[in-house]
N, C-alpha and C positions, 0 to 999 in steps of 0.2 A: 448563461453566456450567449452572446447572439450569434447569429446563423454566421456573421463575416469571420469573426475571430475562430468562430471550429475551423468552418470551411480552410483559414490561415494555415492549418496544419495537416491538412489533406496533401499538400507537398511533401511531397515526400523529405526531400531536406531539411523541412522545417520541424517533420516530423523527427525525424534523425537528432536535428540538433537539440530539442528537447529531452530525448532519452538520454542523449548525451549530457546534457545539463544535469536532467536527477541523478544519471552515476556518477555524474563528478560530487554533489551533495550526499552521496549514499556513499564514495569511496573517500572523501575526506571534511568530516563533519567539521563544521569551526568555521570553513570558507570565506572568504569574503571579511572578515574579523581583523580590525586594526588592532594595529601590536602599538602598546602607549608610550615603548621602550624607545620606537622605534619612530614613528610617524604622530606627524602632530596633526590638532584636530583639521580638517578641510584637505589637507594633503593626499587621504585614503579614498579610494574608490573601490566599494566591493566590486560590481559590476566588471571592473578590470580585470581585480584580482582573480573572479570566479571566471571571467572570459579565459584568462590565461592558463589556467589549471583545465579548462575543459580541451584545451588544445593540447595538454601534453595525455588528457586522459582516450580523448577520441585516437593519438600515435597508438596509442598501447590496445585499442580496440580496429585498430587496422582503419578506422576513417580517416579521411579527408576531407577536413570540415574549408567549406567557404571561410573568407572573409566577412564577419560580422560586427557589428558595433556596438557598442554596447546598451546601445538603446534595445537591438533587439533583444539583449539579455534580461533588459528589465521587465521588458513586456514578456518575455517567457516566466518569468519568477512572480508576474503579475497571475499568468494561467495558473502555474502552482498554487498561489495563496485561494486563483476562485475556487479550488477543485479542492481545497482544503490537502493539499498536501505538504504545502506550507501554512504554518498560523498566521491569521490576519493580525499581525503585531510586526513592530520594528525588528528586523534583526542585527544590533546595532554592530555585535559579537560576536559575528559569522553565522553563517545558514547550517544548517542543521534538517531532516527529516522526522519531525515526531517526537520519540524516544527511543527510537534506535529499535531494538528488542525486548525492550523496557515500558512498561505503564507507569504511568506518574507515580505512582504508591512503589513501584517496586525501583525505580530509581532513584526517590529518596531514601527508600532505606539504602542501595548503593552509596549513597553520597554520604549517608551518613559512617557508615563502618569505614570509606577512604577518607573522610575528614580525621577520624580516630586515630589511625594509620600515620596519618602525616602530623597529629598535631603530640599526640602520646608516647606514639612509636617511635617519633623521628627518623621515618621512612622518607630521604629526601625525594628518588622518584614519586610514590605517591605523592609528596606534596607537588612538586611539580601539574602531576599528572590534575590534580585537585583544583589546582591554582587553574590550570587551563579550563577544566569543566567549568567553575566557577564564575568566568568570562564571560564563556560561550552560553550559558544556561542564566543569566542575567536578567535577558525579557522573561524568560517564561517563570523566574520567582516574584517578579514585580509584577508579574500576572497572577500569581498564587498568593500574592499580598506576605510575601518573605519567609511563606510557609515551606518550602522546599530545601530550602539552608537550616533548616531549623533544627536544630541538636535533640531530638527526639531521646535516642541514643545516644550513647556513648559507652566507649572502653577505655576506661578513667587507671590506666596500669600506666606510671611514666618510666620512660629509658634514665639508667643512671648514670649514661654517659653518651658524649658525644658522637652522632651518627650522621650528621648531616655535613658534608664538609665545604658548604658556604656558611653554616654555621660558625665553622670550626674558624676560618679564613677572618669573617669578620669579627668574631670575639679574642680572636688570637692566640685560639685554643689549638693548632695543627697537631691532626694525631695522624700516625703514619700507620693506619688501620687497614683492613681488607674493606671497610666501607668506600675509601677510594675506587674501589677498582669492582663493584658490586655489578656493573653491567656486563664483566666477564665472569663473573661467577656465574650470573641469572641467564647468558646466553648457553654457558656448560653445563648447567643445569637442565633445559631447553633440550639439549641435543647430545649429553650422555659423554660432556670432552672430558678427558680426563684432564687434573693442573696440578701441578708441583706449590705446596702453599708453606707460608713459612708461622710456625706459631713462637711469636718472639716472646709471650707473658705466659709465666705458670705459677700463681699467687699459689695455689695451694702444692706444688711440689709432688703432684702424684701423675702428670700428663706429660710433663718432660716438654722441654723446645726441641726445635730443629724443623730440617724441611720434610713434607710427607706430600708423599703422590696419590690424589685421591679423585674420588668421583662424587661432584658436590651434588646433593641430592634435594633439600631445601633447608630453604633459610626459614626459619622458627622464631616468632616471639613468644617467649614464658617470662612473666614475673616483672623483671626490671630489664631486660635486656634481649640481644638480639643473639641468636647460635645458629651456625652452621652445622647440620648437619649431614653425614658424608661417609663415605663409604674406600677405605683403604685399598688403593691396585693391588698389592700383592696381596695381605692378607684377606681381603674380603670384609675386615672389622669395621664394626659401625660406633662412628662416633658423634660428639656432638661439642663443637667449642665455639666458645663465644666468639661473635664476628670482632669487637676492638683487640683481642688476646692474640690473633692472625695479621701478620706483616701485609703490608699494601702490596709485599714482592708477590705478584703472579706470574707463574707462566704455564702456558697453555700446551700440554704435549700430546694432545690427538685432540686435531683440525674437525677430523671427521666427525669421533663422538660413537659411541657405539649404541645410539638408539633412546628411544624412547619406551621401549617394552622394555628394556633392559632395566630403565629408570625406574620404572613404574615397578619392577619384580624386588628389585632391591627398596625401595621407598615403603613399599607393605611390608616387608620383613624388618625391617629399622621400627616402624610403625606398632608391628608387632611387638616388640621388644618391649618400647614405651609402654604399650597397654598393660604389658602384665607385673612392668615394675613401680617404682612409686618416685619419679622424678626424671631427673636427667640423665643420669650416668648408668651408661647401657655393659659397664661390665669390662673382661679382661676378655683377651680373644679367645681365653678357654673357657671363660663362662657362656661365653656368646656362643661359640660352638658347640658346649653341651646342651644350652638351654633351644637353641635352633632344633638340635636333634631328637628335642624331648627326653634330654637323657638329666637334666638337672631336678631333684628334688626341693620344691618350693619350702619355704620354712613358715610353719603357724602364727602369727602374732597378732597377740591381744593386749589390750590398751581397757584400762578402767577409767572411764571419764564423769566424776561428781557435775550436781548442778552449782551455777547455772550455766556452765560449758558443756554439759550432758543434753541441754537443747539443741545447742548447736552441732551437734554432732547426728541428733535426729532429722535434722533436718536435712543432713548430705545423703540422699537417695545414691549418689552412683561416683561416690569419690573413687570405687575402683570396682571392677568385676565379679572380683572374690569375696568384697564385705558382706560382714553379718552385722548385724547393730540387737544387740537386746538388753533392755529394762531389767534392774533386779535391785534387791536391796543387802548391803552387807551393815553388820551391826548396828539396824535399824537406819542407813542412811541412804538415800537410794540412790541410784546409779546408772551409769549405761556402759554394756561392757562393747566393745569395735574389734570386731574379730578379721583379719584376712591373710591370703597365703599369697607373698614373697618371694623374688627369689633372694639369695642372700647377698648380692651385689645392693639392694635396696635397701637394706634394712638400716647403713648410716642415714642415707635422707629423709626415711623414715622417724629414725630417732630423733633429727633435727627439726621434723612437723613438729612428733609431740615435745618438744621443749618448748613450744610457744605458748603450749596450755599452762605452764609452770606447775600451782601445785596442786591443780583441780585436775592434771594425768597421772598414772603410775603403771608402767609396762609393766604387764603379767606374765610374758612370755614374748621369743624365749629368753633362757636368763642371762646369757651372755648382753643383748641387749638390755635388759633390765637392769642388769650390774651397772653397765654403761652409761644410764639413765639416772641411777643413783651417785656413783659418785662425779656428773656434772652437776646433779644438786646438792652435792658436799663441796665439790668446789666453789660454788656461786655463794652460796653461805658462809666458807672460811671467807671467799674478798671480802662482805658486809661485813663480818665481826672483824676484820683485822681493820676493816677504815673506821668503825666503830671504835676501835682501842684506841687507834692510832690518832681519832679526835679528841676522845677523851684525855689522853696525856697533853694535846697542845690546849686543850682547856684548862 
């Protein structure tokens, strides 16, 4: 840079104004970025836009910035690019610093896990949030030759139902869900408020509807769908229900929120709970009670699993805590036996894993479950033989 242009910032104002300019590019990345919703091509001036945001940013840092033009803004954003603080490329999708706190390798992998998020999950703010990086990060993939969008990754797990509710709006799908109302859940979440929530769906008849005052703790993807889970005002009990099964009715009855250590205390105990069972369902309030206290006795269960489903079962190093896995052979046929300890709130979803091996599993223990085990494989056999008869006679 030549001796005039330093010299240019030896002013002290001029100095000013530039510090001012990189916090405004450090306090709102994107800057200067035409919106295509909005403005059409020729109509947009970064320059303007980023003049104007630096004047509400200098109020907030107690300056009082002169009147300037926007030429001198160019020519400050020109020193940025010599000093490499901006890249020497167009930024046609707003100004941005770098990678934030990010190297290029580690903000792909970001981009990729929020692409997942928005395209699998049906997580409508991430996609939002995606849609805007997307923009904004433009130059710098067409500078990585479109290696930085590139689906490296992926979490290939789809929602089975609608979560997005412009989704919902333009397919004509409207569901009257707690996904409506997900920025008050996420700020209660945040800040410990307690909400009055209404659960209007209970397919399976064991969770019951109505309204419950609870403490939403976080929101969870497993499997096919999205769960709240949360924490009971009165009881203390920790639950977890799917977010479409919860009424879009919220209301909000402590503003204040009692904390985030609070959250955090409760969120490892809920956490807890998950680790040591085998799915979702954390129990009644007296399980959870006993089992918090260490007063519940885990129950043994072992599962006999043939090849070649016996592979795959070797291969699952850490499906849970407590597994055993060991190799054996029973009348010359060899085998893998999966041993682990329970508590007994787990042991239906447990039953419902191994029904999916059909009949390369057979529960060893205990035998209440193994009964259980058996006559849903006497029922699934009575339905084939009775459509079996029942074709045979229409033949």
């Amino acid at each position: 840079m030549s001796d005039v242009s330093l010299n240019s910032y030896v002013n002290p104002h001029a100095f000013e104004r530039l510090m001012v300019l990189i916090a405004t590019l450090v306090q709102h990345p994107g800057i200067g970025g035409r919106d295509p919703e909005c403005e059409k091509p020729g109509e947009h001036d970064a320059a303007q836009a980023i003049l104007s945001e630096m004047e509400q940013v200098a109020q907030s840092l107690q300056i009082t910035l002169p009147v300037y033009s926007v030429h001198t803004i160019r020519k400050d954003l020109r020193t940025l690019r010599r000093y490499k603080i901006l890249d020497d490329r167009m930024y046609r999708w707003g100004y941005y610093l770098g990678t934030g706190a990010l190297t290029h390798e580690e903000l792909q992998a970001g981009l990729q896990a929020l692409a997942t998020q928005a395209q699998y999950q049906g997580d409508p703010r991430i996609r939002r949030l995606y849609e805007s990086l997307e923009r904004r990060l433009r130059g710098l993939n067409l500078e990585l030759n479109g290696q930085l969008f590139y689906p490296v990754r992926t979490h290939f797990s789809r929602t089975i139902v609608f979560t997005d509710p412009e989704d919902m709006m333009t397919q004509g799908h409207y569901r009257r869900t707690l996904f409506h109302e997900l920025e008050t859940v996420e700020r209660a979440i945040a800040q410990g408020q307690a909400l009055e929530v209404l659960r209007h769906r209970d397919p399976h008849g064991s969770m019951g509807t109505g309204y419950l005052q609870i403490y939403p703790l976080q929101l969870i993807y497993s499997d096919v769908a999205w769960y709240l889970l949360f924490e009971q005002v009165q009881s203390q009990h920790f639950e977890l229900a799917r977010v479409d099964r919860l009424s879009e009715q919220v209301k909000v009855l402590d503003v204040v929120g009692r904390g985030t250590a609070a959250q955090t205390h409760s969120l490892e105990a809920a956490h807890q709970l998950l680790k040591q069972g085998w799915g979702l369902y954390l129990g009644t309030p007296e399980e959870q009670q006993q089992e918090r206290a260490g007063q519940s006795e885990f129950v043994p269960v072992k599962v006999r699993f043939w090849y070649p489903m016996a592979e795959f079962i070797l291969e699952g190093d850490r499906r849970h805590p407590t597994q055993t896995v060991k190799k054996g052979h029973h009348g010359g046929e060899p085998h893998v036996d999966f041993s682990v300890n329970l508590p007994e709130r787990s042991l239906q979803e447990f039953g419902r894993w191994v029904n999916r091996f059909m009949h390369l599993a057979k529960i060893l223990a205990p035998d209440t479950l193994a009964n259980n085990h058996l006559q849903n494989a006497l029922a699934l056999a009575s339905r084939y033989e009775n459509q079996r008869y029942k074709a045979k006679i229409e033949t």
